[in-house]
N, C-alpha and C positions, 0 to 999 in steps of 0.2 A: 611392372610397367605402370604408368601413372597413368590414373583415370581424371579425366578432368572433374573438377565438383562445382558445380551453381551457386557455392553457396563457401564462407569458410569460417572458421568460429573464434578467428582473430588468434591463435594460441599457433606459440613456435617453441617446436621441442627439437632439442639434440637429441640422436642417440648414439650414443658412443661405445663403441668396440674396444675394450681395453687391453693391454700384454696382458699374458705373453700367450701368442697361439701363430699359429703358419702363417704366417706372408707370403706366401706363395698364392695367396683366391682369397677372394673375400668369403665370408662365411655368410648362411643363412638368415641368422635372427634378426641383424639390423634391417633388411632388407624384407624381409617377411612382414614385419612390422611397420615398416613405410608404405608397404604393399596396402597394408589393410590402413592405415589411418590418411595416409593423401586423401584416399576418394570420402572419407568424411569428414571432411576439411581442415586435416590438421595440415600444420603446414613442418614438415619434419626435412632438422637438419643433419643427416647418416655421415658419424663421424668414424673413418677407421684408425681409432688412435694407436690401434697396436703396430698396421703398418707404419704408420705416419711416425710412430715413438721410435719405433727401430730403425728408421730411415733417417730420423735425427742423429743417432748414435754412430752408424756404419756410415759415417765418411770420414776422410783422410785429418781433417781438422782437430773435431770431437776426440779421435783414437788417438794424434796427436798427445792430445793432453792428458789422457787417462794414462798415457805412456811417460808421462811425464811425474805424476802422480801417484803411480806405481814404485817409479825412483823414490820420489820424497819417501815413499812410504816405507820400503829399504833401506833407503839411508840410517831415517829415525831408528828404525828395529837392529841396525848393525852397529850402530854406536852404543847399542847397551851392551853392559857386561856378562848380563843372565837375563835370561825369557822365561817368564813364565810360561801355562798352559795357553792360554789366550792369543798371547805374542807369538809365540811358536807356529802355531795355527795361520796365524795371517803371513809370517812371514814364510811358511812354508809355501801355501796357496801367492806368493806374491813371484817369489823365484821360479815356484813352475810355471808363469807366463811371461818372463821379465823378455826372454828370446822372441815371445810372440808378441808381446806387446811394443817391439823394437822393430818389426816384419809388417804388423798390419796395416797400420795407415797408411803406406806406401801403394800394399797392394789392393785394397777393396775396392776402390773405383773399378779396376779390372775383373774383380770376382762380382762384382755386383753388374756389369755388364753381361760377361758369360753367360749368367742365369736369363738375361731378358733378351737373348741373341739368338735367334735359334739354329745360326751356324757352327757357335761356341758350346751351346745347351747339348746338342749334340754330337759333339765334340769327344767321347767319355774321359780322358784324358785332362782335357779343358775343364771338363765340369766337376770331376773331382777337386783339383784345383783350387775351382774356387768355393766348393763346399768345405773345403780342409778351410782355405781363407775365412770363409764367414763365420765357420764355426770358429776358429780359434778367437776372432773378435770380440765372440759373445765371451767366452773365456776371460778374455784381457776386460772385458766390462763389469765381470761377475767379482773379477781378482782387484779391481780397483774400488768397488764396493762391499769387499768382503767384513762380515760374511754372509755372504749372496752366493747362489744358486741361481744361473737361469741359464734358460736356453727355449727353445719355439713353444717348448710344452710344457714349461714348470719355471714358477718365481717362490723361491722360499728361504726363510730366513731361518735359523733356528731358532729362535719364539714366535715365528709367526701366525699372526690373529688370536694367540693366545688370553690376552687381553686387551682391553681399550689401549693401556699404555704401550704396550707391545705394537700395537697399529698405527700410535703417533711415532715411535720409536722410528718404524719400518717408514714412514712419509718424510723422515728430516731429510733436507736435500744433502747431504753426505752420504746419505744410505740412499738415495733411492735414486739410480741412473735415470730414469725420465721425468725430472722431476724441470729441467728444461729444458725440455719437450715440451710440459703443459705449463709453464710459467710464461715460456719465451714464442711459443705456438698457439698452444690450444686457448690459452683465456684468451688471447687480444682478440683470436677468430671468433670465439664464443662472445665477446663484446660486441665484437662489429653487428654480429647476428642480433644480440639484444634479445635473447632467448628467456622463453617465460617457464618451462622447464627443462628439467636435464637427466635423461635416461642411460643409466650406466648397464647392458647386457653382460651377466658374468655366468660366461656358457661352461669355463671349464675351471677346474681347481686351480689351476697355473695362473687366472687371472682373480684369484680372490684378492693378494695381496694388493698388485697394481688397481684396484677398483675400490679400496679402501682408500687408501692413501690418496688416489683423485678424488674421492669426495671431500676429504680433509680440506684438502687444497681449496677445490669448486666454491665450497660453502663459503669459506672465506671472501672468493673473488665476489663470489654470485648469492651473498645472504637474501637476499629476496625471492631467486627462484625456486622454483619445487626441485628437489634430489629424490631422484627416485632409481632404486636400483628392479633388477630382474634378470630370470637365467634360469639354467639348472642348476650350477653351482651353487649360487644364491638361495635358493629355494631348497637345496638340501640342507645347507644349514638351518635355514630357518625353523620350518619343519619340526625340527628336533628340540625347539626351548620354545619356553613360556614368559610371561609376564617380565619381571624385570631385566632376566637373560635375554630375553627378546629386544626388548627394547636395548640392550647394550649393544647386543647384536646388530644393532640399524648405523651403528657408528655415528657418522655425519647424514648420513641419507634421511632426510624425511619422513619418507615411507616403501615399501618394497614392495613388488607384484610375484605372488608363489602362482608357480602352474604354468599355463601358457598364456602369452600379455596380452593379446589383441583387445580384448574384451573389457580387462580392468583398465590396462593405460588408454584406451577410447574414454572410458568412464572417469578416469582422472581426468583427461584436458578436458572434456564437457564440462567438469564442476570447477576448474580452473578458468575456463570460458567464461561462465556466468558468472562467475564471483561468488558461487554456491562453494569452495573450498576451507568452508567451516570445520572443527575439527568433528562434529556430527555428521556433517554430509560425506565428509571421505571414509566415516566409520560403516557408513551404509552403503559401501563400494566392496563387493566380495572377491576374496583374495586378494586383499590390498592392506600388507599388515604396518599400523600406525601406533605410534607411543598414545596411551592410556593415563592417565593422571592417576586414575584407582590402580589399574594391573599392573599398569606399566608400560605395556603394549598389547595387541591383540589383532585378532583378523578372521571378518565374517566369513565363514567356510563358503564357499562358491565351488560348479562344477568344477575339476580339475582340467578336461578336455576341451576343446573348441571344438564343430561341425568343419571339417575340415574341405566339404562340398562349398561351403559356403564363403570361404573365403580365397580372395583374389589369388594373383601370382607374386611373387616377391618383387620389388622394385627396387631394384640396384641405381637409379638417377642418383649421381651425385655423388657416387662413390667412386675413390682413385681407382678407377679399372685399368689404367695406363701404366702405374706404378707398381703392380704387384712384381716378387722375385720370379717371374715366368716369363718364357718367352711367347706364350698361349694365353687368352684368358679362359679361362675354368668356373664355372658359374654353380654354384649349387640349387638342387630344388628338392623339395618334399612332395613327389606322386604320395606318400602316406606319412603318416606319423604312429609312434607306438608300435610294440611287437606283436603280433598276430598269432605268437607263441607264448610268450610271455608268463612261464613257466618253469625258466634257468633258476637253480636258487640261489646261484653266484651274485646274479643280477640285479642290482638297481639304476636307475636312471633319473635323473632330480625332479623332471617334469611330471612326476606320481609323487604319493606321499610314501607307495611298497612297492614291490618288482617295479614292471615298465608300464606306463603309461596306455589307456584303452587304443586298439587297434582301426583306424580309418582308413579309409581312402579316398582320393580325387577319381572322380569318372576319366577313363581313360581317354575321351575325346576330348575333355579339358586339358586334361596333362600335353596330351599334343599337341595341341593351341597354344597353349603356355609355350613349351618349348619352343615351337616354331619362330614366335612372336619373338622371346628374347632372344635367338639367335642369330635374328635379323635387325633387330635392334643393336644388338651391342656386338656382331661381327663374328659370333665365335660358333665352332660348332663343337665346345666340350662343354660336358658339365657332370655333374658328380651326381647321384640322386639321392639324396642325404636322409635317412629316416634311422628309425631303430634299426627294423628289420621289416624287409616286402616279402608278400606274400608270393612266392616261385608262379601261380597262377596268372596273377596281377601284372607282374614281370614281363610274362610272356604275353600277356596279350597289347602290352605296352608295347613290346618290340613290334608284335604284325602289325598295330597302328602305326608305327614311327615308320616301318619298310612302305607297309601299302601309301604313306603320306609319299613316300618322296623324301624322308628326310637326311639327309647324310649327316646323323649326327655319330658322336666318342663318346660313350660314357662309361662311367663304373657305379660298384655299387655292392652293397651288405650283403648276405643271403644265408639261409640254413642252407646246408646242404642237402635238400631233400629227395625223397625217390621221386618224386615226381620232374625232375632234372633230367628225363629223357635224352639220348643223343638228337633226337628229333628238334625236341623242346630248343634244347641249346642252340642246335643251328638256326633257331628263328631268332634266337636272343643274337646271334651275330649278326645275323641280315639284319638285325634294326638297330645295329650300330654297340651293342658291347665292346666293349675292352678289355676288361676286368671284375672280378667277382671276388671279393674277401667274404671265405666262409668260416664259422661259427663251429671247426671240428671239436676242439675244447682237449679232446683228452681219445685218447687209442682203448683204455679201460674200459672196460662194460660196466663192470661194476661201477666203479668214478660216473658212467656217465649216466646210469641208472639212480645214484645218488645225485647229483646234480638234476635229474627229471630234462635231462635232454631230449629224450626220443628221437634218437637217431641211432643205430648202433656204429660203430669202426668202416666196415663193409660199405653198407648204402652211403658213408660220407665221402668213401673212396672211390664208388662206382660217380655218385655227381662229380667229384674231380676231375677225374678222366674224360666225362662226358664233357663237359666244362672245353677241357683242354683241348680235347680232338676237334672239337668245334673252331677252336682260333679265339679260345677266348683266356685272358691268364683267370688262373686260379689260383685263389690265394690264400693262405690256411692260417685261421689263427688258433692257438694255440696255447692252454698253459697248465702251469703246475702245482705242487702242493695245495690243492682242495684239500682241505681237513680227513685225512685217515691216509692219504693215496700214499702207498708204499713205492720205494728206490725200483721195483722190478716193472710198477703201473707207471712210472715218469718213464723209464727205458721205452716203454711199450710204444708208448707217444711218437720220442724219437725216431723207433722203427716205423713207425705208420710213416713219417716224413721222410725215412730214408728210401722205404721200399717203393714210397709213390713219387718220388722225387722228379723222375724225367716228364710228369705230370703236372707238379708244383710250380709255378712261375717265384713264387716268393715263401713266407713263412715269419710268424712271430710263434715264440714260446716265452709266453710271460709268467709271472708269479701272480697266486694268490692273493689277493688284499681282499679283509675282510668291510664290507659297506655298510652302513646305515642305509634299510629299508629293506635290506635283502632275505630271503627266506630263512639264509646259515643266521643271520641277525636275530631274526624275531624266534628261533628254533635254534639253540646253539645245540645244547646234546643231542638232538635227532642228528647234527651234522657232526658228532665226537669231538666238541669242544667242552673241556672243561668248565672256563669260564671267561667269561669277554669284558672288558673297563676298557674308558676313557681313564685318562691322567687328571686326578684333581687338578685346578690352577690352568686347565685347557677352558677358558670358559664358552670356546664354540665351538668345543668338542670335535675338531677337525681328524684328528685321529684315532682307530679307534682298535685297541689290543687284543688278543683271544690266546686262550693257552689249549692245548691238546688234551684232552684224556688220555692219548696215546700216541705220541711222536710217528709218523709213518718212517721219516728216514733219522737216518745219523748222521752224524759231522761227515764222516770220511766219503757217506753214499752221495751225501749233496757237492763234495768234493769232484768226485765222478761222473755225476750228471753235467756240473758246469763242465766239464772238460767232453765230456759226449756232447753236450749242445755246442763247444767251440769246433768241435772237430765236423759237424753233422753241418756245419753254418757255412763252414770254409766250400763248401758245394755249390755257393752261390755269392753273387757282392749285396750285399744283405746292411742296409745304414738306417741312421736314427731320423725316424721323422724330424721335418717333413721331408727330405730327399728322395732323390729318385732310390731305389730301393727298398724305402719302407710302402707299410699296407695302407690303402687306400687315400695316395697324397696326390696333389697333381702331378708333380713331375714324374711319379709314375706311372700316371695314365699316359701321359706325354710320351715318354719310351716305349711302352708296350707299346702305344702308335705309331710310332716310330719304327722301331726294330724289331718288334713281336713281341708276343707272351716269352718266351725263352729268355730274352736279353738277360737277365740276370743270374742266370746259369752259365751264358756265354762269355760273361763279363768277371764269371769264378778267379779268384787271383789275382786280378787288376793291383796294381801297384796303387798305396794311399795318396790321396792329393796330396802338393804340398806346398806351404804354404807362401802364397805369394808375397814377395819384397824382400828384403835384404835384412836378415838379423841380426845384431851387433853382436861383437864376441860377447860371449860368455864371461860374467865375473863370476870372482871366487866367495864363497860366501864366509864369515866368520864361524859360522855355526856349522859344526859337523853335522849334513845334508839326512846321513841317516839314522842319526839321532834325533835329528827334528822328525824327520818323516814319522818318529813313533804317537806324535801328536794326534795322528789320527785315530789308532788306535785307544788313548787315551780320554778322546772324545766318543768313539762312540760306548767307550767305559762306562762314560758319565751319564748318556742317554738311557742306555738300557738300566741304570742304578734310579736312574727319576721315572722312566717312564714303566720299567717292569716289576724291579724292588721296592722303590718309594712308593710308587703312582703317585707322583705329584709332580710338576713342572714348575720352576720358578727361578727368577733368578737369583735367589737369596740360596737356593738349596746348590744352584749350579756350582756359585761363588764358591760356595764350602768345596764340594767334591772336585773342583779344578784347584784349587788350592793346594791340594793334596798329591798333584801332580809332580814329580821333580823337575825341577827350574832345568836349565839348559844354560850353562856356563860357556864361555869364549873356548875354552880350553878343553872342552867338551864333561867336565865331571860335573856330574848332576849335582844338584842339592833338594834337599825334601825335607818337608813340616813332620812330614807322616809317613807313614808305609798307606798304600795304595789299598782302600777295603778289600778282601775279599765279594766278588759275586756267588750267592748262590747256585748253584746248578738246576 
């Protein structure tokens, strides 16, 4: 909410939200950060460029052309007489959308409606529909820029951020679908404003690329203002390089804020205010890392946490509330920040420099205030309560303040599943308006979760489920796999925990292990039975990062099994990829569970797939034998695992050679080849 100020220090900053992440709610940080700088007189302009980019894209016009351009691109690749590796690839990626990208711009008006209808929203029939609809669009945008990767949760190129040129690469408007969006949108609005700086928030990895490539752009349009980026995303990178690396690392941005921003970006527009914006004065601004002449770059260490008593409530003024894909608006807040556990060794979070982030909290009569206030402000009574993870005590006393208030609110929300989950506990958590709980079971093993330093055993995570459940509240489990040593019979176990608690379970993720920078398996590989762990030379911001086993837990045929036990285990429920209604903790799922219960998506088991709305043209025939190309892929990730496992080196010099090596793909279908195909090592 915007507090009035007496006073204001003449400086207008954007901050902008960039792809790729859910359009479905606005997120936290832009709005956290207006919270805390309106009232000390900045005057901040909250831009959500990821809504606003995708909403460029998904209309009838836009898809129009990319369908058009998908042809050309077809065309060109069928008039040659042999494909290489490279060609193969696009034009494989180009035929699997050619039917969708003939479909979509007819139908998205109508799928884009559905979502914001709340007659059609729940509809399930309807709303599949037009989730099949928007999703195949992103498809058809992905396949018209290939090779692009996107969707709500991920933008990735295969050299992406690898190097400076790689970044300029990933910005030319041929490659980059929002490119106008921010030529033909965002700068003339960023003009009008006449803005004195410009804050890029990069919360998640999916928005590292699109946040790179806007500052390219920004700097260009706006050489005079401050670029300044911030995030967890952001901040995890950083973190990790020094001196010159660092400073490449800044790309286009001026300077970057690690940690949490309230504090430093205050203390940048102050020194932007005054005309103190010397390169000394911004170097005496902690956690605010700046290019160095001698280093390169650098950044005065500053606390990592804020007083989180201390600062206001988020203030969403000015942000498209009207336009999200929801037919609800869904409000996020931070009753806390950081895990109160913080003890997972799986875990990092960007806003630490190891594990998560130190554990706070907002006085519970604040928090109700808060909420009360924005929910009478902006109309809604959902909201999300966004932190690491709350403490189950905190929680619940949260709930008897929100019942004894009066407040009829919906929300969801993180949680251990801890013994203190009482069937008692729970039904206060209903009365004060839960929906939903996505908990942190991790793994059905003892031992796995004894090596991870869980503290919770299988048992007590099962008894909060059920307590959870019986109360009316969904329970939602998340879930995952290969932790370093976990054997085929400890993944099985898991699955049984999810099968036998099933009539319990509202939902469910079972993900794989990724190994993190900052994490405990990180800074301790063999305590966690890794042999050894690299980045790939040539990754110069180290975005990925490898580990090899001491001891493989399973084998080819076991992992064969498991996916086929998690496909079979899944069909128990309608179960989709964020952010849809059936993934964990998204609006539209809190929306349903409001809706039609915790159960819904048990009830909704076997639902026929949307399908896609508008009219396809027929099918052409393509010149290249269909499953002969398809081995392209294959091919490629030949190549990946030869650079990033065998070589450890990424480049595209080494790429060229080893696709080179590929056999061509002739009209007639007989291959031709330079070389025989290296063997890979085992």
């Amino acid at each position: 909410m915007t507090r009035l100020c007496p006073y204001t220090l003449g400086v207008k900053l954007a901050l902008i939200f960039p792809p790729a992440c859910d359009p479905t709610a606005p997120y936290p940080a832009v709005a956290a950060l207006a919270g805390f700088l309106r009232p000390q007189g900045i005057e901040v302009l909250p831009i959500d460029a990821n809504l606003d980019g995708f909403l460029a894209l998904l209309q009838r016009e836009p898809l129009a052309l990319l369908c058009d351009r998908i042809e050309r691109r077809i065309a060109r690749l069928q008039r040659r007489r042999a494909l290489d590796h490279q060609a193969q690839l696009v034009l494989l990626t180009l035929l699997r959308v050619r039917g969708e990208a003939g479909a979509v711009p007819a139908g998205i008006g109508a799928a884009l409606d559905v979502l914001r209808t709340s007659e059609r929203f729940y509809d399930p029939g309807r709303y599949a529909d037009a989730v099949a609809t928007v999703s195949a669009s992103l498809r058809v945008i992905a396949a018209a820029h290939a090779p692009l990767q996107l969707d709500f949760s991920a933008y990735r190129t295969p050299f992406a951020l690898t190097t400076p040129d790689e970044i300029a690469r990933d910005a030319d408007p041929e490659r980059d679908p929002f490119d106008g969006y921010l030529t033909r949108e965002l700068v003339p609005r960023l003009r009008r404003a006449r803005m004195d700086a410009i804050g890029v928030s990069v919360c998640f990895p999916g928005q590292l690329v699109p946040a790179y490539s806007f500052a390219l752009k920004l700097k260009i349009a706006f050489p005079e203002a401050h670029l300044v980026a911030g995030g967890p995303a952001i901040t995890q990178v950083l973190l990790r390089l020094q001196g010159p690396a660092l400073a490449r690392a800044l790309g286009a941005f001026d300077s970057a804020v690690v940690f949490e921003g309230e504090h430093t970006l205050l203390a940048l527009c102050r020194a932007l205010a005054d005309g103190r914006a010397t390169p000394q004065a911004l170097h005496r601004i902690p956690n605010l890392v700046l290019r160095d002449p001698l280093l390169g770059a650098r950044v005065l260490p500053g606390p990592p946490a804020v007083d989180l008593r201390t600062l206001p409530a988020p203030d969403f003024g000015g942000l498209p509330l009207d336009r999200y894909l929801s037919p609800h608006l869904l409000l996020p807040y931070d009753p806390t920040r950081g895990c109160y556990w913080g003890r997972c060794a799986f875990c990092h979070y960007g806003l630490a420099a190891t594990g998560t982030a130190r554990y706070r909290e907002r006085a519970v009569d604040t928090v109700v205030e808060h909420l009360a206030a924005l929910s009478v402000r902006h109309h809604t009574r959902f909201f999300y309560l966004s932190q690491d993870s709350v403490a189950p005590k905190m929680l619940c006393r949260l709930a008897d303040a929100l019942a004894k208030a009066g407040l009829d609110l919906r929300w969801g929300t993180d949680l251990r599943p801890e013994p203190y989950l009482t069937p008692e506990r729970c039904q206060g958590l209903r009365r004060g308006g839960a929906v939903a709980c996505s908990l942190g079971v991790e793994s059905a093993s003892l031992r796995v979760l004894r090596l991870i330093d869980k503290g919770i055993a299988p048992g007590r995570a099962a008894t909060a489920v059920h307590n959870l459940a019986r109360a009316g509240i969904a329970a939602e489990v998340m879930c995952f796999s290969d932790f370093p040593t976990e054997t085929f019979t400890e993944a099985m176990a898991t699955l049984g925990f999810i099968e036998r608690h099933a009539q319990h379970i509202a939902a469910f993720i079972l993900g794989r292990f990724e190994l993190t920078h900052g994490s405990r398996v990180a800074s301790d590989p063999t305590r966690f039975g890794l042999r050894e762990m690299w980045t790939a030379r040539g990754d110069e911001l180290g975005t990925a990062l490898f580990f090899a086993e001491g001891k493989p837990g399973k084998r080819g045929r076991e992992r064969v099994r498991l996916e086929q036990a998690l496909e079979q285990l899944a069909s128990g429920w309608l179960l989709r990829s964020y952010p849809w209604a059936g993934s964990l903790s998204t609006a539209h799922t809190i929306f349903y569970y409001d809706h039609f219960g915790p159960g819904v998506f048990r009830d909704l088991a076997g639902q026929a797939a949307g399908r896609i709305l508008g009219r396809s043209p027929a099918r052409r025939v393509s010149r290249f034998d269909l499953h002969k190309l398809a081995r392209a892929q294959q091919h490629e990730a030949q190549i990946w695992h030869e650079m990033t496992h065998v070589r450890r080196q990424v480049s595209r010099q080494a790429y060229d050679e080893l696709a080179a090596k590929v056999p061509r793909l002739c009209i007639s279908g007989t291959p031709r080849t330079r070389d025989s195909w290296p063997r890979t090592p085992r």
